[in-house]
C-alpha positions in Angstrom: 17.6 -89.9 -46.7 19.6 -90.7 -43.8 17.3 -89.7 -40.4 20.4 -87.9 -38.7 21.1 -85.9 -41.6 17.5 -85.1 -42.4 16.7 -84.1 -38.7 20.0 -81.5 -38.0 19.2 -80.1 -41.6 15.4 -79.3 -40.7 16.3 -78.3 -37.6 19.0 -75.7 -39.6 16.2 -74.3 -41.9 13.3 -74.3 -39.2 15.3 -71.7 -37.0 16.1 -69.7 -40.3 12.4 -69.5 -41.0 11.0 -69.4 -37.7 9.3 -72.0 -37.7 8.8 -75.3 -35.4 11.3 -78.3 -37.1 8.0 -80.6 -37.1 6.3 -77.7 -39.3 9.1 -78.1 -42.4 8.3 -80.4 -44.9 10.6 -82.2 -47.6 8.4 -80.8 -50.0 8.3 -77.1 -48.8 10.7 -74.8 -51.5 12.2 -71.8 -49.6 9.7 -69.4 -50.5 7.2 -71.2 -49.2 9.3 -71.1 -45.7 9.6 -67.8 -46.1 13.6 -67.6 -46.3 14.4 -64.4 -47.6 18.0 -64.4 -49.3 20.2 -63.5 -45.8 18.1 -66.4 -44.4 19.5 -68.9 -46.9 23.1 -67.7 -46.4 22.7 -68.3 -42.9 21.2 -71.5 -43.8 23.8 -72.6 -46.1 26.7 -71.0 -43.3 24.9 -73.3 -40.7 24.7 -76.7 -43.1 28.6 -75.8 -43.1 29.5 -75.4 -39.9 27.1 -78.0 -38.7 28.5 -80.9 -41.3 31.9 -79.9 -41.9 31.4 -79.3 -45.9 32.0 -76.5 -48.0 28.5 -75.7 -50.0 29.1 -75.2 -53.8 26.9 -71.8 -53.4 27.2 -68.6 -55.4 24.9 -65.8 -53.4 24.6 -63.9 -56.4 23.0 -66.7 -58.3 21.6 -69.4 -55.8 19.8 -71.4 -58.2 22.7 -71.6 -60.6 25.6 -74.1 -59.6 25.5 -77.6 -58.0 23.8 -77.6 -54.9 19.9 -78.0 -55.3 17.9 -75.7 -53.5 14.5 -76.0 -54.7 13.0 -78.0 -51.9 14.0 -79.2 -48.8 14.5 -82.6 -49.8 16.8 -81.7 -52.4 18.9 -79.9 -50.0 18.8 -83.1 -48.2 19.9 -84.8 -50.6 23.0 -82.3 -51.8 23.7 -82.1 -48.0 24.1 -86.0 -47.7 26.1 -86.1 -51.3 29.0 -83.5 -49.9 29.0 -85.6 -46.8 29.3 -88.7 -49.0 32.2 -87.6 -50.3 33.2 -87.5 -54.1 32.9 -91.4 -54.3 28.7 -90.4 -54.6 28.7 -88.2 -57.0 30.2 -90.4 -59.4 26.7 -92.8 -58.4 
């Protein structure tokens, strides 16, 4: 995981959930953050504005589709893939 990345991203999901960016872990899921479904559209808004990507996100089915929610790692990781460009998804 790129530190940069890793850092704006935490800081992103720490002010959804109210929370400190030191107190979010790569291993925390959402509901154990707390973020209620408006919180992780504001989220995914902010990842958006913030990188410059358009998130593959339906709000009607969050976990369906291609980017990974189910930790904050994996967002991450999705995050740093859409930044990457489509060259990376083809690794």
């Amino acid at each position: 995981m790129r530190p940069d990345v890793q850092d704006k991203i935490l800081s992103i999901i720490a002010r959804e959930a109210a929370m400190e960016p030191a107190e979010v872990r790569p291993d925390m899921t959402l509901d154990e953050l707390g973020l209620d479904s408006l919180g992780l559209v504001e989220m995914i808004f902010a990842i958006e504005e913030t990188f410059g990507v358009s998130v593959p996100f339906n709000a009607n089915e969050p976990t369906q589709g291609e980017f990974d929610i189910s930790s904050v790692g994996a967002i991450v990781r999705a995050v740093e893939r859409l930044i990457s460009g489509p060259q990376a998804a083809l690794a």
